[in-house]
C-alpha positions in Angstrom: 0.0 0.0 0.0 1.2 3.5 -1.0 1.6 6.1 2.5 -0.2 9.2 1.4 0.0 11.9 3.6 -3.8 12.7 3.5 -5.5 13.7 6.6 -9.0 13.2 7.7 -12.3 15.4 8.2 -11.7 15.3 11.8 -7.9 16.1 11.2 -8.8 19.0 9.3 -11.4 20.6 12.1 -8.1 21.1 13.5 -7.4 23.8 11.5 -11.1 25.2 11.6 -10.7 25.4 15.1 -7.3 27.4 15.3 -9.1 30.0 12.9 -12.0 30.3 15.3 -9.9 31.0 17.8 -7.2 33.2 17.9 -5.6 32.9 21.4 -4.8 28.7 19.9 -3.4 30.0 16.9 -0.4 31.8 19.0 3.1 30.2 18.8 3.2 27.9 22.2 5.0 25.1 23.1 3.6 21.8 23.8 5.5 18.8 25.2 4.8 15.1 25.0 6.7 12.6 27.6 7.5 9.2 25.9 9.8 6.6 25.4 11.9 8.3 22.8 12.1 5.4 20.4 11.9 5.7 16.1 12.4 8.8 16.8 13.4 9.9 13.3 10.3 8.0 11.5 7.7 10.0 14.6 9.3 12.7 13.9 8.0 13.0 10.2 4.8 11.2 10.8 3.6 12.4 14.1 5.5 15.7 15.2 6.3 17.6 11.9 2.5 17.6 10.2 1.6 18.1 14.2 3.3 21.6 14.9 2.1 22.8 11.2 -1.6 22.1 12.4 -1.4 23.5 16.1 1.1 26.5 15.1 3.0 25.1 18.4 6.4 23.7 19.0 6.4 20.2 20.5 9.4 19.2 22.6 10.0 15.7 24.5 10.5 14.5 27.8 12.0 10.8 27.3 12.4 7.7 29.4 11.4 5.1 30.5 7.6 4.6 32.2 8.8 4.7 35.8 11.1 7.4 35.7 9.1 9.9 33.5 5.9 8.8 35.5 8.0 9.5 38.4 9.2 13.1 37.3 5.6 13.8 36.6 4.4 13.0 40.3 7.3 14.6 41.7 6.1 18.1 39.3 2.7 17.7 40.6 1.0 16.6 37.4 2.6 19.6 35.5 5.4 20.1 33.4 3.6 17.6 30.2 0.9 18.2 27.7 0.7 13.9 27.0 2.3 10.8 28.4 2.4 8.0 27.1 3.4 5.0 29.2 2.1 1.4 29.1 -1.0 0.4 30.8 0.1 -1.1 34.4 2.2 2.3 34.5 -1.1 4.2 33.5 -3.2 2.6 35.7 -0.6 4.5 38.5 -0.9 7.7 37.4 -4.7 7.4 37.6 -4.7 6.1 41.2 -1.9 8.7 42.0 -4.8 11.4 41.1 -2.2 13.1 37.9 -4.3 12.1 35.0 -7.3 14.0 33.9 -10.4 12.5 32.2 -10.3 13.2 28.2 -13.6 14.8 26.5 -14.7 12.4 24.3 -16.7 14.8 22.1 -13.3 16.7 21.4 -11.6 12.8 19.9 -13.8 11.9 17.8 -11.7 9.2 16.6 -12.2 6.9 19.5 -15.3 6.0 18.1 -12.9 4.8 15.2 -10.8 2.4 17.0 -11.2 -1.1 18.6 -13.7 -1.6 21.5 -10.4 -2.7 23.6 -8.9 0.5 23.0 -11.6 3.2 23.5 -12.0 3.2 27.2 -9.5 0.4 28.9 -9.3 2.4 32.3 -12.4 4.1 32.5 -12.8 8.2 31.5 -8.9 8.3 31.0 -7.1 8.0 28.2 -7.3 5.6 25.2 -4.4 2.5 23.8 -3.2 3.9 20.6 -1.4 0.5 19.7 -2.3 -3.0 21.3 1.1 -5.8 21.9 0.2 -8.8 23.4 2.5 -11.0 25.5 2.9 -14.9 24.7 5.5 -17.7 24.1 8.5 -17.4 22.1 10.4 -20.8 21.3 13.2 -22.0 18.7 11.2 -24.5 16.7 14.1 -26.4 15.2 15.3 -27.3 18.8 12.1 -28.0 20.5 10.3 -31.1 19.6 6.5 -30.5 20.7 5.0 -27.3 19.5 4.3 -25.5 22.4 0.6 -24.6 22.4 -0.3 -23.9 25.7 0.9 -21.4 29.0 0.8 -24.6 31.1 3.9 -26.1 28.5 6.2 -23.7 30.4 6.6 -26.6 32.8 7.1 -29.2 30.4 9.8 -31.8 31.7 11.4 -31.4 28.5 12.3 -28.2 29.2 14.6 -28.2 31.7 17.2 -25.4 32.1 15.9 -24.2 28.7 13.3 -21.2 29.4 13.9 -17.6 29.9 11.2 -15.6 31.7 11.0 -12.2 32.3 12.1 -10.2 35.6 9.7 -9.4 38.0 9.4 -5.7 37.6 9.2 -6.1 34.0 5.7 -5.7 32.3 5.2 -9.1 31.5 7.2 -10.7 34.9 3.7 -10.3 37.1 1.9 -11.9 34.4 4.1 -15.2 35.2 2.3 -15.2 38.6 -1.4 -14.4 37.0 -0.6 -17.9 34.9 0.9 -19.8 37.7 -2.3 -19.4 39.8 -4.2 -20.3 36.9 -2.7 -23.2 36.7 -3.2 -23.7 40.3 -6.9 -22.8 39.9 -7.0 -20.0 41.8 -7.1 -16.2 41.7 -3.2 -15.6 41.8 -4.6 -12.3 43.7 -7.0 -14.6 46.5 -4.5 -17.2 46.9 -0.3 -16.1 46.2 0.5 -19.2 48.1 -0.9 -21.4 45.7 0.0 -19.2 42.7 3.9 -19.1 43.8 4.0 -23.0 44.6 3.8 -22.8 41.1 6.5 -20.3 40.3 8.7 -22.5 42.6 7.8 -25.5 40.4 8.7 -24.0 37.3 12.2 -23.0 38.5 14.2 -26.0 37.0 13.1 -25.2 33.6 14.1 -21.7 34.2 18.2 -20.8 32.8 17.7 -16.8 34.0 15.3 -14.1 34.7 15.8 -11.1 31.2 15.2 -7.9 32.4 15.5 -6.5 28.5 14.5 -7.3 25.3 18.3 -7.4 24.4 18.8 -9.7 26.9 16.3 -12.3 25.6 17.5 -12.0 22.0 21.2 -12.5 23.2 20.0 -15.7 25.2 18.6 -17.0 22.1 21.7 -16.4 19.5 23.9 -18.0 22.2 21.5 -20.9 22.6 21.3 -21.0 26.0 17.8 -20.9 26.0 14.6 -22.1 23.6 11.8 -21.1 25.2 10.9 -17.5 26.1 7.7 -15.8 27.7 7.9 -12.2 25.6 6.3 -9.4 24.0 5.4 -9.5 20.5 7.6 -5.9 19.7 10.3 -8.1 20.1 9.7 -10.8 17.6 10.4 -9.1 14.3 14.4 -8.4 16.2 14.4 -12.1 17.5 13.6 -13.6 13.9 16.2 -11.5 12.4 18.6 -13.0 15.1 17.2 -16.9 15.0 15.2 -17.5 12.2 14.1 -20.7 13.5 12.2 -18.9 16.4 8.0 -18.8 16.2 5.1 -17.3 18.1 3.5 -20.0 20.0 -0.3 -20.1 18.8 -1.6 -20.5 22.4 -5.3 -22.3 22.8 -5.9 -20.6 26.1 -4.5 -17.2 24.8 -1.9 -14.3 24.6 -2.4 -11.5 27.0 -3.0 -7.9 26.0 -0.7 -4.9 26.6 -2.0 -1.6 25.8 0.2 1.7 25.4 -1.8 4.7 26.4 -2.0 8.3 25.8 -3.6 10.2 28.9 -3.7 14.0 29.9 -1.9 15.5 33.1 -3.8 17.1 35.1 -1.3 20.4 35.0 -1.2 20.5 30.8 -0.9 23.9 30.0 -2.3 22.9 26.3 -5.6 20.8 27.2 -7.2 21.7 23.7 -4.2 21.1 22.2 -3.8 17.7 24.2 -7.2 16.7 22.6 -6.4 17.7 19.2 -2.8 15.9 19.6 -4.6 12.6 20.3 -7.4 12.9 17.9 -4.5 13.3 15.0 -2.6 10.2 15.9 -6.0 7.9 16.1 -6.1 9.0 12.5 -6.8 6.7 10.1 -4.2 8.1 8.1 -1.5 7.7 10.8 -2.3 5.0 12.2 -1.8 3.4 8.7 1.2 4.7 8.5 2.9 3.7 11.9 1.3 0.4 11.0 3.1 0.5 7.6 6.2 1.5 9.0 7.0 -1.0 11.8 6.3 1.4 14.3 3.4 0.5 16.2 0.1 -1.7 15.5 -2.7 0.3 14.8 -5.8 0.2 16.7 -8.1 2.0 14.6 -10.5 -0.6 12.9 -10.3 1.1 9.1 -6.4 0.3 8.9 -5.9 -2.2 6.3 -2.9 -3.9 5.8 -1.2 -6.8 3.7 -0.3 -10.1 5.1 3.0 -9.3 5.6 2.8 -5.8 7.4 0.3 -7.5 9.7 2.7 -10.4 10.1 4.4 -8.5 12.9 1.8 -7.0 14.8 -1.6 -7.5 17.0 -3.8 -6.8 14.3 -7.8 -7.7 13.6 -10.7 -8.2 15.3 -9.8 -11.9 15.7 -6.8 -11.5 17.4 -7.9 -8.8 19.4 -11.2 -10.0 20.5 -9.1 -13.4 21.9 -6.8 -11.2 24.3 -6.5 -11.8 27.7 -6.8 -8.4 30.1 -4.8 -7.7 33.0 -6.7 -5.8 36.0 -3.7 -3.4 37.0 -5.6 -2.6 40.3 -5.4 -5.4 42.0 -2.1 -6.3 40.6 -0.5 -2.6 41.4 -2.1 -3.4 44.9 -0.1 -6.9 45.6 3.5 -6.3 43.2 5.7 -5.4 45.8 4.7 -8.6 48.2 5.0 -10.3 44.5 8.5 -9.6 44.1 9.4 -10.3 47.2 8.5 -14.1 47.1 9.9 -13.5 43.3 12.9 -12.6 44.4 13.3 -15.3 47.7 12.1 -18.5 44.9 14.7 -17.4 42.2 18.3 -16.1 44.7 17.8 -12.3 43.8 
């Protein structure tokens, strides 16, 4: 498909709405706290069309979610315009009062996007990409296709599985499976749930605490077996061709990347206006096109092969497991404790 930059009736309004209103159309700048990474290819699709709409100049704040959600709280909510920062990290800033509720009727776009996406914590903001966390494995050098969560403890597996760290966003989801493979609420009964944990321990080489890490432990062959993120994938194919997405019966689990509003943005029309433009059709195709991010508005259309990396459809969506950051954000630091005793850290 051919990237157009073409821009939507909504998009447009943008412009409508600067004319109607002098005081927006002044020079101002407006800053957006993220990661900080494709920073060349956001630059042209995001940022540059962005300040030629607002008539504003948008500068970063980047890090990582803990730190930058961190500064934030430290600022009082001020100091940002947007932040993005995955959802368990989101679901913080809510309960740490430094997010405010985003005006629906001013992003018209949500309407646009996946049900998932729209609303996941509440009147906050919305996902603008979905990942999903599954099973990695090398399938030249394990013999059963791994199709299931509870194949983690496989005997076969011994000293050949790599999960992730504890305080990583996919380590607390180890915990979530362990109780459900104890049959309980991992939440109700951590007992049960880390019994489990301590059981899978022989099959488990090391704890990653980076994607790096993982794709290093892979090219060495150390391990053959990973729990990961699916931004990872197209870097650990490129690494060890050999290496597939498990196709798990009971399910991958959802991450969601959010864009929400401090509650001390300087620029809250702005702010609206900034996430309206990126749940564009038009970019959204193009981060899609571009490896950036997987879109999550439902008019993207893309080839087999630019989906091939990415959670993309209504079919994959619609099977994603959700992760209730409440009760998780509640019980993580008594969780990496017992983490940290059942693995020597």
């Amino acid at each position: 498909m051919t990237i157009r930059r073409t821009f939507s009736v909504a998009a447009f309004s943008a412009a409508a709405l600067l004319t109607a209103n002098p005081a927006l159309a002044q020079s101002r700048t407006f800053t957006v706290s993220w990661w900080g990474f494709n920073g060349d290819a956001l630059q042209e699709i995001i940022i540059d069309p962005f300040q030629e709409m607002c008539d504003c100049d948008v500068v970063f704040e980047t890090g990582n979610n803990a730190d930058r959600l961190s500064r934030l709280q430290l600022r009082g909510g001020e100091g940002v315009d947007v932040i993005y920062l995955t959802d368990r990290f989101s679901q913080l800033g809510i309960e740490l009062g430094l997010f405010q509720p985003v005006d629906r009727a001013q992003v018209p776009n949500i309407d646009q996007i996946y049900d998932l996406a729209q609303a996941p914590q509440g009147e906050f903001g919305p996902a603008y990409t979905i990942g999903r966390v599954g099973i990695v494995y090398n399938s030249e050098e394990v013999a059963e296709p791994i199709t299931s969560w509870d194949d983690l403890w496989r005997e076969d597996l011994a000293s050949q599985v790599s999960l992730p760290g504890i305080t990583t966003t996919a380590g607390p989801m180890v915990v979530l499976r362990a109780g459900q493979r104890a049959g309980v609420d991992a939440y109700e009964d951590p007992d049960a749930a880390f019994a489990e944990v301590a059981d899978i321990v022989p099959n488990v080489l090391t704890n990653y605490n980076t994607g790096s890490e993982m794709i290093n432990l892979f090219s060495t062959g150390e391990i053959t077996v990973s729990m990961a993120q699916d931004f990872a994938l197209g870097r650990l194919q490129d690494a060890v061709p050999s290496v597939v997405w498990a196709d798990l019966e009971d399910g991958a689990i959802a991450t969601l990347n959010t864009i929400n509003i401090p509650t001390g943005s300087e620029n809250v029309e702005l702010a609206h206006m900034f996430l309206n433009f990126v749940l564009s059709i038009e970019i959204q195709q193009e981060l899609a096109e571009r490896g950036v991010d997987a879109p999550v508005h439902a008019g993207v259309d893309l080839t087999e092969e630019q989906a091939a990396p990415w959670t993309y459809g209504d079919e994959m969506i619609s099977g994603l497991q959700r992760v209730d950051y409440v009760p998780m954000n509640a019980n993580l630091d008594e969780w990496i404790n017992r983490w940290n005793e059942i693995f020597g850290m």
